[in-house]
C-alpha positions as CSV (number, residue, x, y, z in Angstrom):
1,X,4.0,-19.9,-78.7
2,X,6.6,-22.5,-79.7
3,X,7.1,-21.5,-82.9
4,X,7.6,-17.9,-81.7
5,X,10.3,-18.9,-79.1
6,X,12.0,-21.4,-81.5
7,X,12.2,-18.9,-84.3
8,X,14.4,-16.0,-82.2
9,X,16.5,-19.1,-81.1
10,X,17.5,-19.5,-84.0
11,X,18.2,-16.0,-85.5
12,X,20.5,-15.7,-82.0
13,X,22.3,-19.2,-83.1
14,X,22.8,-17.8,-86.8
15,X,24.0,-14.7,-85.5
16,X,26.5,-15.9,-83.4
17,X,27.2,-18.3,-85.6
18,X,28.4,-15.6,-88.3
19,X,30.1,-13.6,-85.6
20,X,32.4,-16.4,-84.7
21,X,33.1,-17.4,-88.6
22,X,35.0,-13.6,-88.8
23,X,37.0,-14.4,-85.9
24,X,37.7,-18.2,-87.4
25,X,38.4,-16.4,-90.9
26,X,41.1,-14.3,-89.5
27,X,42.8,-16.9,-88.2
28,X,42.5,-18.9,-91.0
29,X,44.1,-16.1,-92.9
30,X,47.0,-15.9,-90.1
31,X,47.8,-19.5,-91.0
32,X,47.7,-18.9,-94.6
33,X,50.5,-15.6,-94.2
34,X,52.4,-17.8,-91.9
35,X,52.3,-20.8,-94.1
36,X,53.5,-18.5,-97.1
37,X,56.1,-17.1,-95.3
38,X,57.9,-20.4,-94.5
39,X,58.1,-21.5,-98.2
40,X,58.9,-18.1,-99.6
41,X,61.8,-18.5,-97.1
42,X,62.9,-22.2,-97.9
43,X,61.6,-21.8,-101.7
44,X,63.5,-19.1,-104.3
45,X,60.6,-18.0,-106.2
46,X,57.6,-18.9,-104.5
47,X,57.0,-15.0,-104.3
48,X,57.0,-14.8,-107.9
49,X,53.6,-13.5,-109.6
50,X,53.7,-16.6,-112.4
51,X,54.0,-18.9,-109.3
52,X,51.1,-16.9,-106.8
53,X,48.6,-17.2,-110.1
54,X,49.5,-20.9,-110.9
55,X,48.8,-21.4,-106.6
56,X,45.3,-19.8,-107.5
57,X,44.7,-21.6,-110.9
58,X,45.5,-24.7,-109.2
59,X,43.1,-24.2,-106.1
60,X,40.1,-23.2,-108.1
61,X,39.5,-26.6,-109.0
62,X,39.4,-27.5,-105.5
63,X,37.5,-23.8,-104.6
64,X,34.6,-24.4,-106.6
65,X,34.1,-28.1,-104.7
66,X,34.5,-27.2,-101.5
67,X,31.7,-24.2,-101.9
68,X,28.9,-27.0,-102.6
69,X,30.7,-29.1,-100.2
70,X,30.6,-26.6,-97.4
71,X,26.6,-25.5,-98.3
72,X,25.7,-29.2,-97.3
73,X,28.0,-29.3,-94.3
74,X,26.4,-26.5,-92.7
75,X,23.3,-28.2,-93.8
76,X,24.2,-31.1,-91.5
77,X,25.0,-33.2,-94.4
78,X,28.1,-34.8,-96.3
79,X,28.8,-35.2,-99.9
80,X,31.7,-38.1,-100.9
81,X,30.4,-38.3,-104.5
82,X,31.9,-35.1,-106.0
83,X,34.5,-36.8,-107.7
84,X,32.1,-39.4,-109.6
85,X,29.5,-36.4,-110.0
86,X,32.6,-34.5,-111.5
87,X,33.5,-37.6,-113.6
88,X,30.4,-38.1,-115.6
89,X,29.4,-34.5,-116.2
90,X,32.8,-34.7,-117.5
91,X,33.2,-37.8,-120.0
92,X,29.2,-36.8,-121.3
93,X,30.3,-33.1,-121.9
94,X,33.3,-34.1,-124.1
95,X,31.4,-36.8,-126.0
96,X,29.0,-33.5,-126.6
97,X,31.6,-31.9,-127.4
98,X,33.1,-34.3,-130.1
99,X,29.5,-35.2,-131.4
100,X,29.6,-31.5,-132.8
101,X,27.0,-30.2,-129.9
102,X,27.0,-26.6,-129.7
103,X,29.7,-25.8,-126.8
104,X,26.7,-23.6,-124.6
105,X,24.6,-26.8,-124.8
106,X,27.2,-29.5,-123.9
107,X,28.4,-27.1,-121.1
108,X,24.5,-26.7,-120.0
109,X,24.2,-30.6,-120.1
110,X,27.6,-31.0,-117.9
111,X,25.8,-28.9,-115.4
112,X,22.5,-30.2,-115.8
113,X,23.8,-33.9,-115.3
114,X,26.1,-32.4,-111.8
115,X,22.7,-30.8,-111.1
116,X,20.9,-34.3,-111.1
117,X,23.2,-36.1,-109.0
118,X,22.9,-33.8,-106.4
119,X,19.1,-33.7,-106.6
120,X,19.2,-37.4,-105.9
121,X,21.5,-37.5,-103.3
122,X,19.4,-34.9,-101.7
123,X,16.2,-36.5,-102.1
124,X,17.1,-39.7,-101.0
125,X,18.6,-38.0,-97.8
126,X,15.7,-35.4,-97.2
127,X,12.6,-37.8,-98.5
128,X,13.9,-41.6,-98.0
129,X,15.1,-40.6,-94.5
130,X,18.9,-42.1,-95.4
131,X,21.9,-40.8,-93.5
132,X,23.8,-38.0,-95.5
133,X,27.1,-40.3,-95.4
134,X,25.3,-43.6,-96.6
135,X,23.6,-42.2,-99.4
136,X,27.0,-40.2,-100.7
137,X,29.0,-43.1,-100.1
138,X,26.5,-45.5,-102.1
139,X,25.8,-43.1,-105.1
140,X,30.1,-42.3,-105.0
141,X,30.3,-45.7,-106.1
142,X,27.0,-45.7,-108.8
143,X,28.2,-42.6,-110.4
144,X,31.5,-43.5,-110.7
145,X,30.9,-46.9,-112.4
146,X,28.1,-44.8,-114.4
147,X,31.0,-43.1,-116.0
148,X,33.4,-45.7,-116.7
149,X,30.4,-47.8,-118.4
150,X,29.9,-45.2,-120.1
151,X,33.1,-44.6,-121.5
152,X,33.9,-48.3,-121.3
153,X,36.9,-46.9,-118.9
154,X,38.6,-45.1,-121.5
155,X,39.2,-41.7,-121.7
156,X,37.4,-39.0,-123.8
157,X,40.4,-37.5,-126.2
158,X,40.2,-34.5,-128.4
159,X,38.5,-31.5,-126.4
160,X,37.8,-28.7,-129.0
161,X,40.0,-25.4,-128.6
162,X,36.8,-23.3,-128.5
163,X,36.0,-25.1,-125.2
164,X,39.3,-25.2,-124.0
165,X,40.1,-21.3,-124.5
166,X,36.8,-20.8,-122.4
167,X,37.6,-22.4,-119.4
168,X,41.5,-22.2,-119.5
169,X,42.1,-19.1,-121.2
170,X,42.4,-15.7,-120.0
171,X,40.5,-12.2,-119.5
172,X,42.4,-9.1,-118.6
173,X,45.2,-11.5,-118.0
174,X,43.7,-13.2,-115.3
175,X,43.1,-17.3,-115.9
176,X,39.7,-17.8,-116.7
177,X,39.3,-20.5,-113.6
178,X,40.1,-18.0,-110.5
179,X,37.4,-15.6,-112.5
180,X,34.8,-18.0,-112.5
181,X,35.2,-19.6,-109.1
182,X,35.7,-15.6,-107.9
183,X,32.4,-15.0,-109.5
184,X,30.4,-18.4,-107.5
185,X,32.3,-17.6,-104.4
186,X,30.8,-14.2,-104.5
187,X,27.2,-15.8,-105.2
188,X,27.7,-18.6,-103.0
189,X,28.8,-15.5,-99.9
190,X,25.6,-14.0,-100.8
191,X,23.6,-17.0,-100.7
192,X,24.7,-18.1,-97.1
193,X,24.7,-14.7,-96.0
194,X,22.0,-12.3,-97.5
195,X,19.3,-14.7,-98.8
196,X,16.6,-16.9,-96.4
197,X,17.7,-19.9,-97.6
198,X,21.3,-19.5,-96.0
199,X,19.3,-18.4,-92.6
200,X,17.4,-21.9,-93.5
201,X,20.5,-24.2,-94.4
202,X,21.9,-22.8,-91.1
203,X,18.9,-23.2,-88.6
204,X,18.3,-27.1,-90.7
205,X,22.4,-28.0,-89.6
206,X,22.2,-26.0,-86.0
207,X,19.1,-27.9,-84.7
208,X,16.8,-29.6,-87.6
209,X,13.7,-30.3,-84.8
210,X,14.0,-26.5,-83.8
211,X,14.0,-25.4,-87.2
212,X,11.3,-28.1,-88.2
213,X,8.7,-26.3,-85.5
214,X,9.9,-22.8,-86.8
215,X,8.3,-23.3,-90.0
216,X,11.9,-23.8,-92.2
217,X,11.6,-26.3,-95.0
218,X,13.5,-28.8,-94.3
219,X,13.5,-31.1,-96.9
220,X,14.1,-28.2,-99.8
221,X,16.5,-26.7,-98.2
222,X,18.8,-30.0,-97.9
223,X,18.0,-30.6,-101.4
224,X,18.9,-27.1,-102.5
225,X,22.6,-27.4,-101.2
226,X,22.8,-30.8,-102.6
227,X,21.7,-29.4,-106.1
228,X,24.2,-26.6,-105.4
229,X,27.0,-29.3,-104.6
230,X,26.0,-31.3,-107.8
231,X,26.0,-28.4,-109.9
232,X,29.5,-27.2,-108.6
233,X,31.5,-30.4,-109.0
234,X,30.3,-30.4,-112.6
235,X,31.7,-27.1,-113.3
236,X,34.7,-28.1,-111.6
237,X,35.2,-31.0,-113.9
238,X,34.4,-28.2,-117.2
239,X,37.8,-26.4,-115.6
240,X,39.6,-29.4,-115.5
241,X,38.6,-31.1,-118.9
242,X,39.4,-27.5,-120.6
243,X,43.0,-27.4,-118.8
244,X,43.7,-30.7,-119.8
245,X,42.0,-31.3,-123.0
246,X,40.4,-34.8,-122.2
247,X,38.0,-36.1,-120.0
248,X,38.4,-39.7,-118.0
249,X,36.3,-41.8,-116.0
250,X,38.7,-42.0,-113.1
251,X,38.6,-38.1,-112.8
252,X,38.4,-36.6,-109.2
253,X,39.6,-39.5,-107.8
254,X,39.6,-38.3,-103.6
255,X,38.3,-34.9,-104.5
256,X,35.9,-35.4,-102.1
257,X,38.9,-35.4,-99.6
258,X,40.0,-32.0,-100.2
259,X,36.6,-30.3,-100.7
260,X,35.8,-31.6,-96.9
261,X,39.2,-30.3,-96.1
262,X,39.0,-27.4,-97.7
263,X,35.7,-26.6,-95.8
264,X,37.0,-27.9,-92.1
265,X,40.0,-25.6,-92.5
266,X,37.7,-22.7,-93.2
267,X,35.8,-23.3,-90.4
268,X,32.8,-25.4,-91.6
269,X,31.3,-27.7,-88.6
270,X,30.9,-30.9,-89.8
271,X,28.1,-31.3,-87.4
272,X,26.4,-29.3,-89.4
273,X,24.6,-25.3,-88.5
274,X,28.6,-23.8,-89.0
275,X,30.5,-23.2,-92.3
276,X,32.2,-19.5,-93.8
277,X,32.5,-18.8,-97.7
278,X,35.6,-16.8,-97.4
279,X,37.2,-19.2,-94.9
280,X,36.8,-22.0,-97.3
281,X,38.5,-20.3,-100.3
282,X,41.0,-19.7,-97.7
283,X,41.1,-23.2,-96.9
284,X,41.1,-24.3,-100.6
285,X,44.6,-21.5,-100.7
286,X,46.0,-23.5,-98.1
287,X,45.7,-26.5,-99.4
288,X,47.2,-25.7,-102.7
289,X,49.7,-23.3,-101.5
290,X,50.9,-26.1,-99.6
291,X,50.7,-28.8,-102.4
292,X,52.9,-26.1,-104.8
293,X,55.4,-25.4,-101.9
294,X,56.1,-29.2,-101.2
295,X,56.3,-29.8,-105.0
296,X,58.7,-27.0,-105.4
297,X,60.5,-28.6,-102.7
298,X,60.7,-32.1,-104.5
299,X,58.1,-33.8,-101.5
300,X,57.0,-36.9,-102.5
301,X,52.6,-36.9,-103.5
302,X,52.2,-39.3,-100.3
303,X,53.3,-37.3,-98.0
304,X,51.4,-34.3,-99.6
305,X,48.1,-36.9,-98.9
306,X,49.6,-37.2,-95.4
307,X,49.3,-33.8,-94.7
308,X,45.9,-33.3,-95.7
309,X,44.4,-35.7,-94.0
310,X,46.2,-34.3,-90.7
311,X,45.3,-30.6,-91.6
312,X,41.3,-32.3,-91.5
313,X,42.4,-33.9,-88.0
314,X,43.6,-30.9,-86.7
315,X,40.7,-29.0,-88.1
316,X,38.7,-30.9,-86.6
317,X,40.1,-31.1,-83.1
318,X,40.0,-26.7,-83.2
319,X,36.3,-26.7,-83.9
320,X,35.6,-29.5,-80.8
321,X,38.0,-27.5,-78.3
322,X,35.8,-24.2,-79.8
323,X,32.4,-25.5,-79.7
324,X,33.5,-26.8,-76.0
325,X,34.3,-23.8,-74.9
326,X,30.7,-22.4,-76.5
């Protein structure tokens, strides 16, 4: 009888849940019209189309993150080791690369190793019983001295063309990045909202003991959007390291810091059971629409750091005053 009353509970709670992410999205996308508006106005040029697709070239970087990112936030969890996962899927894809691998394969291993540092972070969260912020915090610090002892903290120089013209070329003269973190937004949307393990990743972050009695699995669904996480900070770095031709230790250095920011301005909870696909790629817009208008504008980085970290504040304090009112 529990398990019958626990299990509409939480259908209700997903429903609801979903309902309230259209109203957040729309808002979201307010803030994005208004945000263009103001630079388009102080900015000559920001209107242009070569300047709209460099905005969307340069969020998909921080697109792709935040979609793993916000899985495992609605999940309940955190991830801070997307930049070191990013970091050594990158430096062992380009050493691939420049051992003569086959460019399927060394993109496969990329993924595979993003894949395995998410599947341990999600193990030792759902099976060791270690707090989602521990674990990420320890294994941002293992991975990322993984990759510089692997490298011996120098970069990896010389990415082939072949490689590069896959992941920084263009199709029907779109850049290949905003095609391929289109195409994983689209999965990741269906995922969350058409499959049973986004019904499960929501009823694990909205109330794990409820969830627990309603027969979800907890411990593979935790896992699953750390995997997910792994795997998308990975391909994040094969975008970067074909844009830039090289592949260093030190990459994604704070990524971590937008991915989360990304997520919060799109509406994603960050205690857990709340998150929205299309308000995160909105939030990843925001974030570099507002990085390309205060460049454009000749704003110092700091202060571009400054901002994020109050747009996650102010995120925050929205979703507190909401869940209040709930």
């Amino acid at each position: 009888m529990t398990t019958s009353a626990a299990a509409p509970a939480e259908k209700t709670a997903s429903g609801f849940g979903r309902f309230s992410f259209s109203l957040r999205d729309a808002g979201t996308l307010i803030g994005l019209v208004v945000i263009v508006a103001v630079f388009a106005t102080l900015v000559p040029g920001f209107l242009s189309e070569r300047n709209l697709i460099n905005i969307l070239q340069q969020s998909s970087i921080n697109a792709c993150l935040a979609l793993g990112m916000t899985l495992v936030i609605i999940s309940g969890g955190i991830d801070l080791s997307v930049g070191p996962t990013a970091a050594i899927s990158a430096v062992i894809t380009a050493t691939l690369l420049l051992a003569g691998t086959p460019i399927p394969l060394a993109i496969l291993a990329g993924l595979g190793i993003g894949v395995l540092c998410g599947f341990i972070n999600g193990v030792l969260v759902a099976y060791v019983g270690l707090q989602p912020f521990i674990v990420t915090l320890g294994t941002l610090s293992t991975y990322r001295a993984l990759a510089l002892i692997y490298t011996g903290g120098n970069p990896v120089l010389g990415i082939p063309p072949g490689f590069r013209s896959l992941f920084n070329g263009t199709l029907f003269g779109i850049p290949t990045p905003i095609l391929i973190v289109t195409v994983v937004a689209i999965a990741a949307w269906v995922l969350l909202t058409k499959t049973p393990i986004g019904e499960y990743l929501m009823a694990v972050g909205g109330n794990e003991e409820a969830a627990y009695v309603a027969g979800v699995p907890i411990a593979r669904t935790k896992i699953t959007a750390y995997v997910i996480s792994g795997g998308l900070a990975a391909l994040a770095s094969l975008i970067l390291i074909g844009r830039l031709g090289a592949a260093e230790p030190i990459l994604g250095n704070l990524w971590e810091l937008d991915a989360i920011a990304a997520a919060a301005i799109g509406g994603a909870s960050l205690m857990g059971g709340k998150g929205s696909i299309v308000g995160t790629i909105l939030g990843a817009i925001i974030l570099g629409t507002m990085r390309n208008g205060l460049t454009l504008m000749n704003v110092q980085a700091f202060y571009q750091l400054l901002a994020t970290g109050l747009i996650i504040l102010v995120a925050m304090m929205i979703d507190r005053a909401t869940r209040g009112r709930g």
